[in-house]
C-alpha positions in Angstrom: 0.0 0.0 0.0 1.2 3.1 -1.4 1.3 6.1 0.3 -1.7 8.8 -0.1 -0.9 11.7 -2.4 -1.7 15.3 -1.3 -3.4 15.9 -4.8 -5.6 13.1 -4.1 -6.0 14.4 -1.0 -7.2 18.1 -2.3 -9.5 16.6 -5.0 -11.0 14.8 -2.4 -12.0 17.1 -0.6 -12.2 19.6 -2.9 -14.8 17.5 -5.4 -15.4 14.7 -3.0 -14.1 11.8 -5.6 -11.1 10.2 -5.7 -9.0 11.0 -9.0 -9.3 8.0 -11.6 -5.7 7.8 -10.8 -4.6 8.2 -7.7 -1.4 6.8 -7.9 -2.2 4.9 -5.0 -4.6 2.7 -3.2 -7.4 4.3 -1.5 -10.0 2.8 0.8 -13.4 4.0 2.2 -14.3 2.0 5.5 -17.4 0.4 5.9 -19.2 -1.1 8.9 -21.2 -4.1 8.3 -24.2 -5.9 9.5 -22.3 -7.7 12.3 -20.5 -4.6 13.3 -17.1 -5.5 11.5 -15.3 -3.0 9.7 -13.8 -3.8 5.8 -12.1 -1.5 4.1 -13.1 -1.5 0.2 -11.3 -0.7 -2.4 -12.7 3.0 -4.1 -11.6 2.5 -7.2 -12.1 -1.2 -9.0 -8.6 -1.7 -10.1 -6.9 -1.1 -6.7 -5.9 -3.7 -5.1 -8.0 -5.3 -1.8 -6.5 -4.5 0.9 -6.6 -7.8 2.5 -7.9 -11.2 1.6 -11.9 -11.8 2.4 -11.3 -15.5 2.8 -8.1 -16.0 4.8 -9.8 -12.9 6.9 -12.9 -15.1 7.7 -10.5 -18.1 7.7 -8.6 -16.3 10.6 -11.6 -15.1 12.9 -13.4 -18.7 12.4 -10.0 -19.8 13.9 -11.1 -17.6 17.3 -14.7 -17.4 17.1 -17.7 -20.1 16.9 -19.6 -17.8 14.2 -20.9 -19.0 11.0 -18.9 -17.7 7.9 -20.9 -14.8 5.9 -21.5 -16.3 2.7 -19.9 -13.4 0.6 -16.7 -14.5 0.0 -15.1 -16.0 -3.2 -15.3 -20.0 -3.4 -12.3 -19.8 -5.2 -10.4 -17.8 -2.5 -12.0 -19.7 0.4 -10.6 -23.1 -1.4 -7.1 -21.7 -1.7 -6.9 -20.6 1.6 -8.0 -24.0 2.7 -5.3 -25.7 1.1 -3.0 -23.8 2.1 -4.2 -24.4 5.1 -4.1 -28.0 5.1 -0.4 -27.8 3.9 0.6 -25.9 6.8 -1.3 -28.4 9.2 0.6 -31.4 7.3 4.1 -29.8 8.3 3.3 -29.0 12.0 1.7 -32.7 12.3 5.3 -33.5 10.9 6.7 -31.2 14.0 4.8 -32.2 16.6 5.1 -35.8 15.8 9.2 -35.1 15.7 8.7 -33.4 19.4 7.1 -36.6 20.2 9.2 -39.2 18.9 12.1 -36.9 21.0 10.3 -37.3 24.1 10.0 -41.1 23.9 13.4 -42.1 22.8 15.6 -39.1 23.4 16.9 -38.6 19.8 18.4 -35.4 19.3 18.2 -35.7 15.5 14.2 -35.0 16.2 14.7 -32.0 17.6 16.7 -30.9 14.7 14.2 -32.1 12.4 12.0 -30.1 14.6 14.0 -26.9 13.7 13.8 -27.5 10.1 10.0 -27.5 10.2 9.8 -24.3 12.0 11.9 -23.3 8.7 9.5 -24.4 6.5 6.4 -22.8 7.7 8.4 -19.8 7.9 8.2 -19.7 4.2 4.6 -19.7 3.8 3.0 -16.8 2.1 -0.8 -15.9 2.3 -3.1 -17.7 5.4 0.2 -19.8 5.9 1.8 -16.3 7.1 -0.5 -15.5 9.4 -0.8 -19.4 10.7 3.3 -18.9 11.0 2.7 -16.0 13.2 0.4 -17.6 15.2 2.7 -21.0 15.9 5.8 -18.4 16.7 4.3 -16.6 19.2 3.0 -19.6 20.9 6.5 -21.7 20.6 8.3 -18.3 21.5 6.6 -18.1 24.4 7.9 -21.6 26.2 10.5 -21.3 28.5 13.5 -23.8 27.2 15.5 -23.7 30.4 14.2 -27.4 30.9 14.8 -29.1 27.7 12.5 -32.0 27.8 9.8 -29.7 29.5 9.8 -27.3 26.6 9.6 -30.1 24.3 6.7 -31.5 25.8 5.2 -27.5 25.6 6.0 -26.7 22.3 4.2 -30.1 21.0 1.5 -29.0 22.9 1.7 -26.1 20.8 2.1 -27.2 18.2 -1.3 -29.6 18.6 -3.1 -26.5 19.6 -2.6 -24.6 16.7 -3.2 -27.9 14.4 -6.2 -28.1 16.2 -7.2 -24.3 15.7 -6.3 -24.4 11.7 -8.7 -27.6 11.3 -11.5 -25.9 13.2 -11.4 -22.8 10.7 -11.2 -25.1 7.6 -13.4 -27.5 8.4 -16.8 -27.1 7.5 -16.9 -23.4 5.4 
């Protein structure tokens, strides 16, 4: 997102309409039924300024409402695999926690690491799902090793367990 323009700025309010080219994004905010905010794009090639589905994707993860039904199909099924891939790799994690735990292989651990690597990669909902997992596992004191261990696979199983509940059933 671009930063606003002082012309645009003055033909705002001079005229009250954006220019046709702005030379950057501008939104107008909107309050919805539920008393959500969205921001919308004013002119229709501007870009949105987030994604509807991984948005919805996201609160489902917190809340128990129902999705709206205005979101793309399309978007919502992209979001949702990506989704799934994400939950594939931390299943990988947590399983490589517990496989440490029981026999003591430090090789898990590592293998561990190398997941935490690979979500960081993620782009999209798999960002924000990234986010979510880091702040969690970032949060787990590591000054007992096999404690910490045990807490970040609980983590990790909560977040799993958060991801399936927003992709499930949308």
């Amino acid at each position: 997102m671009k930063s606003i323009l002082p012309e645009t700025v003055l033909s705002s309010i001079e005229s009250g309409a954006t220019p046709s080219q702005p030379k950057c994004d501008v939104y107008k905010t909107s309050v919805e039924e539920n008393d959500d905010y969205r921001l919308i794009p004013v002119n229709s090639d501007a870009l949105p300024y987030y994604n509807t589905a991984g948005a919805l994707l996201t609160k489902k993860a917190f809340e128990d409402k129902p999705l709206p039904k205005d979101y793309s199909q399309e978007e919502m099924a992209l979001c949702s695999e990506e989704s799934g891939r994400f939950v594939e790799i931390v299943t990988r994690m947590e399983q490589k926690l517990q496989a440490f735990l029981k026999n003591g292989d430090i090789e898990m651990v590592r293998d561990f690491e190398k997941g935490k690597d690979e979500v960081a990669s993620f782009s999209g909902i798999g960002c924000f799902w990234a986010a979510l997992l880091n702040l969690k596992l970032n949060s787990i004191p590591m000054l007992d090793g096999i404690k910490g261990a045990r807490m970040s696979a609980e983590a990790c199983a909560a977040v799993i367990k958060q991801i399936q509940k927003a992709i499930s059933h949308h």
